[in-house]
NUNU-154693 format. One record per residue: residue in three letters; x, y, z of N, C-alpha, C in turn; residue number from 1. Coordinates in nm, 3 decimals, padded with zeros to 5 digits. Each point is the difference from the previous one (the first is absolute). Example, Ala and Ser with C-alpha at 12.3 -4.5 7.8 and 13.67 -1.06 7.14 Angstrom:
! residues 2
   resn       n_x       n_y       n_z      ca_x      ca_y      ca_z       c_x       c_y       c_z   resi
    ALA    01.319   -00.569    00.780   -00.089    00.119    00.000    00.090    00.120    00.000      1
    SER   -00.035    00.105   -00.072    00.082    00.119    00.006   -00.077    00.109    00.073      2
! end
This chain:
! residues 111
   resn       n_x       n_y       n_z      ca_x      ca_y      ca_z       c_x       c_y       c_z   resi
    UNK   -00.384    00.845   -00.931    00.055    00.029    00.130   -00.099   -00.035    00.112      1
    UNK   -00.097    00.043   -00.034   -00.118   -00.043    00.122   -00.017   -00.176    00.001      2
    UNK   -00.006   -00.038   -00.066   -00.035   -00.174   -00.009    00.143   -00.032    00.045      3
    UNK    00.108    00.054    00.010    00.174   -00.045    00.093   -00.082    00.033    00.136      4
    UNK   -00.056    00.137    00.098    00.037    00.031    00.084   -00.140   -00.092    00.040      5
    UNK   -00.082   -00.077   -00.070   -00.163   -00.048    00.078    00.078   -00.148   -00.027      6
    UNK    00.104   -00.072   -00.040    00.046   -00.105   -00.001    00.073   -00.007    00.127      7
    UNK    00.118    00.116    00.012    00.065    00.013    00.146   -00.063    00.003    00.136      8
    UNK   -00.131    00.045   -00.056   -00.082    00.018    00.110   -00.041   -00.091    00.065      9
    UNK   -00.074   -00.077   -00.085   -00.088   -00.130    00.006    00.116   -00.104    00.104     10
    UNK    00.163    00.025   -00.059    00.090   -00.113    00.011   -00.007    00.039    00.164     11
    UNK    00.005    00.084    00.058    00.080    00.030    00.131   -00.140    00.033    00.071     12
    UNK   -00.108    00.038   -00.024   -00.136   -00.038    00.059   -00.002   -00.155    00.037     13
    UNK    00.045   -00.061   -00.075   -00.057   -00.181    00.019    00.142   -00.044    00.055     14
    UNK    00.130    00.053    00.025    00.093   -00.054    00.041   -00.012    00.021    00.165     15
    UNK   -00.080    00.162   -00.016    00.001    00.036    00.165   -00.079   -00.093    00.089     16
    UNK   -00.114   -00.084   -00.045   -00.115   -00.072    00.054    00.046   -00.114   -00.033     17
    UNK    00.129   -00.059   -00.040    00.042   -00.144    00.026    00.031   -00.020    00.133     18
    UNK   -00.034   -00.099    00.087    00.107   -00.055    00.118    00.081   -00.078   -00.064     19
    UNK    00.094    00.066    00.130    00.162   -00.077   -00.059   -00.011   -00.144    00.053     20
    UNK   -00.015   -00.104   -00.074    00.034   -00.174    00.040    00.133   -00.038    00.015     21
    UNK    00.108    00.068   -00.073    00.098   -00.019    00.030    00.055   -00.011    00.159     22
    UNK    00.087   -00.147   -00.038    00.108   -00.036    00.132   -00.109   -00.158    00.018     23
    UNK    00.056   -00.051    00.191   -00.049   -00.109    00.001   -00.109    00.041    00.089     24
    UNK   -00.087   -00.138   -00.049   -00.109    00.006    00.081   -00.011   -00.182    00.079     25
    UNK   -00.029   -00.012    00.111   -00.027   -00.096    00.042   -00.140   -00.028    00.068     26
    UNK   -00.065   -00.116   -00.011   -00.132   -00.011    00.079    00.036   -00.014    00.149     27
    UNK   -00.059    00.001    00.125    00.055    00.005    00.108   -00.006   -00.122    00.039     28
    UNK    00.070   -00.095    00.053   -00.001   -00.063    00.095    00.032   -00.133   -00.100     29
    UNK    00.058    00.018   -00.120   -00.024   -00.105   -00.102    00.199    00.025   -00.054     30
    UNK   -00.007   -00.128   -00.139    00.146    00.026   -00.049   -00.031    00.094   -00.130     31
    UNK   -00.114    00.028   -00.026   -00.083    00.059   -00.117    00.008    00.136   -00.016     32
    UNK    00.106    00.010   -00.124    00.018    00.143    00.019   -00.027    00.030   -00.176     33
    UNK    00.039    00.116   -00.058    00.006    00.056   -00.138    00.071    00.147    00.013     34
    UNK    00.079   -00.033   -00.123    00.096    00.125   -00.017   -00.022    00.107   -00.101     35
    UNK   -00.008    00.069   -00.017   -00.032    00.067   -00.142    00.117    00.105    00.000     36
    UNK    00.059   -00.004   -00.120    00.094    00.075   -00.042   -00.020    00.131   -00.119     37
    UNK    00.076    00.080    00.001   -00.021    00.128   -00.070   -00.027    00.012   -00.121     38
    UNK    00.076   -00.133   -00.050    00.024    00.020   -00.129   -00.130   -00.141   -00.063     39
    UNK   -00.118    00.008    00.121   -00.114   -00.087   -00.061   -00.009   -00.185    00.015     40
    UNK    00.117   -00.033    00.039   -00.014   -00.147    00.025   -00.050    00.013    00.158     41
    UNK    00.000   -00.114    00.052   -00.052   -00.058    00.131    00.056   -00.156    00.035     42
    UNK    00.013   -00.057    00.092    00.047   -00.083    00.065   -00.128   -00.017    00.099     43
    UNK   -00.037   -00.136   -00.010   -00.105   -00.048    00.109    00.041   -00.175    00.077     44
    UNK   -00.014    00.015    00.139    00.065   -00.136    00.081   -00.195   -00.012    00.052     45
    UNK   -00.005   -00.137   -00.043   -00.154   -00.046    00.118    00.025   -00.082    00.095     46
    UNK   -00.098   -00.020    00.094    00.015   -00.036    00.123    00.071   -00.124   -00.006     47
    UNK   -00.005   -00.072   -00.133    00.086   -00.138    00.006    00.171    00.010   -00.018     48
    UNK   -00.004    00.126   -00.095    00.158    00.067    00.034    00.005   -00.036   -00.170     49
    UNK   -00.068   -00.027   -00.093   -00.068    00.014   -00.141    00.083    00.192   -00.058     50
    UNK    00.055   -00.031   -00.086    00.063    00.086   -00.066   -00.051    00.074   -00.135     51
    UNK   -00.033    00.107   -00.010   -00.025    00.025   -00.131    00.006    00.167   -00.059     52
    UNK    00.033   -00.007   -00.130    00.034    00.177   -00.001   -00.057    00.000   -00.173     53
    UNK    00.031    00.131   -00.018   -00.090    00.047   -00.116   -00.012    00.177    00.020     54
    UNK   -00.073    00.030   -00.076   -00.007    00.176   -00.017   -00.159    00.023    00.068     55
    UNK    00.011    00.157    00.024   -00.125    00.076   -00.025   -00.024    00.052   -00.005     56
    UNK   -00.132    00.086   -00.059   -00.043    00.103   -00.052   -00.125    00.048    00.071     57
    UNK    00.049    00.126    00.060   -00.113    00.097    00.050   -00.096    00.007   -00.116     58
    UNK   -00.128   -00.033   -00.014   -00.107    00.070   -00.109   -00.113    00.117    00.046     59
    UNK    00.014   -00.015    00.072   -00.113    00.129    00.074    00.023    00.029    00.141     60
    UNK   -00.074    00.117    00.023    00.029    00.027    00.189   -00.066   -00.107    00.039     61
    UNK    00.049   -00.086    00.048   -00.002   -00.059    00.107   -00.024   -00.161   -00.050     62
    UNK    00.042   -00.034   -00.118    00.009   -00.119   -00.098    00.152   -00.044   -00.028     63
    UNK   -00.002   -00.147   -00.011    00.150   -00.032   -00.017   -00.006   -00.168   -00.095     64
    UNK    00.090    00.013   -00.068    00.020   -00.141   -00.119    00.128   -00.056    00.087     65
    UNK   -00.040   -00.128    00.008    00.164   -00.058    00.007    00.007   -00.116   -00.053     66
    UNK    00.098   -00.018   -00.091    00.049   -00.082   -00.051    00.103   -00.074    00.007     67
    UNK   -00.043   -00.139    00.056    00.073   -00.121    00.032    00.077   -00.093   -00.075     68
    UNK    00.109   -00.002    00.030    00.108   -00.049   -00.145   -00.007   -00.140    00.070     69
    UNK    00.010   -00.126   -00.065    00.011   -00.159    00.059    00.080   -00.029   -00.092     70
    UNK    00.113   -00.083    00.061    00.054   -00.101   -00.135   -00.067   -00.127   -00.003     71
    UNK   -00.004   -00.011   -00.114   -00.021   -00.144   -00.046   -00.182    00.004    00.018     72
    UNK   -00.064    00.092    00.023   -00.186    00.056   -00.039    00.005    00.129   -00.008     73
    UNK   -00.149    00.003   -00.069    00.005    00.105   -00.046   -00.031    00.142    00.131     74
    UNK    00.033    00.150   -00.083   -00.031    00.081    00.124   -00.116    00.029    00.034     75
    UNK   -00.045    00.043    00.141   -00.096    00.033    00.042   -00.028    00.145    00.029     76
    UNK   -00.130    00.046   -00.060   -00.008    00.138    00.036   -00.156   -00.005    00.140     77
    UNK    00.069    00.092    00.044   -00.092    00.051    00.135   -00.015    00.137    00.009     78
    UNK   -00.132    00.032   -00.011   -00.056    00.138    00.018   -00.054    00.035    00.173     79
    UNK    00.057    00.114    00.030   -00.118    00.040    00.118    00.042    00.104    00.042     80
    UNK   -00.076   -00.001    00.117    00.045    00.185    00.042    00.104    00.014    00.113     81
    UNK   -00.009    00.098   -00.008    00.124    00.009    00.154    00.020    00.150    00.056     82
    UNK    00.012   -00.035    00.107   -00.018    00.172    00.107    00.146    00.003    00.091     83
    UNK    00.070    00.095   -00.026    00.086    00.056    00.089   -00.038    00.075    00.141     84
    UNK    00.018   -00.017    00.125   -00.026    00.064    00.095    00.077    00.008    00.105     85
    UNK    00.076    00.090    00.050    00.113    00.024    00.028    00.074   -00.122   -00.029     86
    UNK    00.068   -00.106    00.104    00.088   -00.086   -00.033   -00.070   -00.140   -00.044     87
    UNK   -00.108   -00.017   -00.057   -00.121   -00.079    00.004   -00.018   -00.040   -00.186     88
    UNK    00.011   -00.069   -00.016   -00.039   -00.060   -00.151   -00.120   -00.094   -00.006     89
    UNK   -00.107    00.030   -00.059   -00.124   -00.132   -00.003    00.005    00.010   -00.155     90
    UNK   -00.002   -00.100   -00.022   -00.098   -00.085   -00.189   -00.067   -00.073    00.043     91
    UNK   -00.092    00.011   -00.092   -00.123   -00.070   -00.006   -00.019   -00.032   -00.123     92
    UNK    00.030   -00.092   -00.026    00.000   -00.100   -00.154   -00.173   -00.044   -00.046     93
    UNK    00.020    00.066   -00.090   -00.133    00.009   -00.120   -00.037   -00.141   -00.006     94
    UNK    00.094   -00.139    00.019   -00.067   -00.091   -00.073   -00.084   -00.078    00.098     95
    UNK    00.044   -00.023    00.155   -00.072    00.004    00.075   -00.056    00.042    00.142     96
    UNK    00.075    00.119   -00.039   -00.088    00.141    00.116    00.120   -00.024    00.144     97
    UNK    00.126   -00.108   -00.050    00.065   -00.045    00.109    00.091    00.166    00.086     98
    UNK    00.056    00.033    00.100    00.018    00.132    00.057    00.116   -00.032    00.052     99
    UNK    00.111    00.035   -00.002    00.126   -00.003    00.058    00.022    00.132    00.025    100
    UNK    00.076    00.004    00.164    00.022    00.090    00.018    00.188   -00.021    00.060    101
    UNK    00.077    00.089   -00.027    00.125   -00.004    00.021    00.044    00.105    00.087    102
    UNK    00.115    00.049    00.037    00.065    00.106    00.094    00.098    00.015   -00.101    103
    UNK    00.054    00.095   -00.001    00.141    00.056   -00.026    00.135    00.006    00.083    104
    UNK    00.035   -00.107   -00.044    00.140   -00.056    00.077    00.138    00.073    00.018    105
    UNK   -00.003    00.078   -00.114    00.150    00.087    00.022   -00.015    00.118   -00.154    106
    UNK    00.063    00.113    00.014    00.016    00.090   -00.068    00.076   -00.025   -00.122    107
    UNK    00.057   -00.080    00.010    00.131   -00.021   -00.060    00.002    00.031   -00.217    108
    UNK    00.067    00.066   -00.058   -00.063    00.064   -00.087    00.035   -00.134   -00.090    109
    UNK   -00.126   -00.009   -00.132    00.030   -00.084   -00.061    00.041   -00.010   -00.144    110
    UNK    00.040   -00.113   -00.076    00.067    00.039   -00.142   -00.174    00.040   -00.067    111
! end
């Protein structure tokens, strides 16, 4: 019984200290946005209007995996971190320290 209630514990300790990424995010002044949805995929447009989607996975406070689906090559994984602050999204990608920062475009709830 004790190893159920220090499992429950642990779960909703580390759920409370997630920021929510969910919904859209756009960079300002650009067509460059990324979506992240509830159920773990994401949708990303770059400044060339470049399309691409795939899943991701929270791994730690304040760590994030995403994984890039391509047809016809293979996928790409990208590690880095990322900070919620009020309507404010930054990553900062592990592979080369690059920093995007986005806004939160609309509430709108997602699948």
């Amino acid at each position: 019984m004790k190893k159920w209630f220090l499992l429950i514990f642990v779960f909703l300790v580390s759920c409370s200290h997630t920021p929510n990424i969910v919904g859209k995010w756009q960079e300002p002044g650009t067509i460059s946005s990324i979506e992240f949805g509830q159920d773990g995929t994401f949708t990303a447009i770059d400044n060339m209007g470049m399309v691409v989607s795939g899943s991701y996975t929270i791994l730690a406070k304040g760590k994030i995996r995403l994984l890039i689906r391509y047809q016809n090559f293979d996928d790409e994984i990208i590690i880095g971190n990322f900070a919620v602050q009020d309507d404010e999204l930054t990553l900062t990608l592990d592979d080369n320290r690059e920093v995007l920062t986005y806004k939160k475009i609309n509430n709108t709830i997602y699948k």
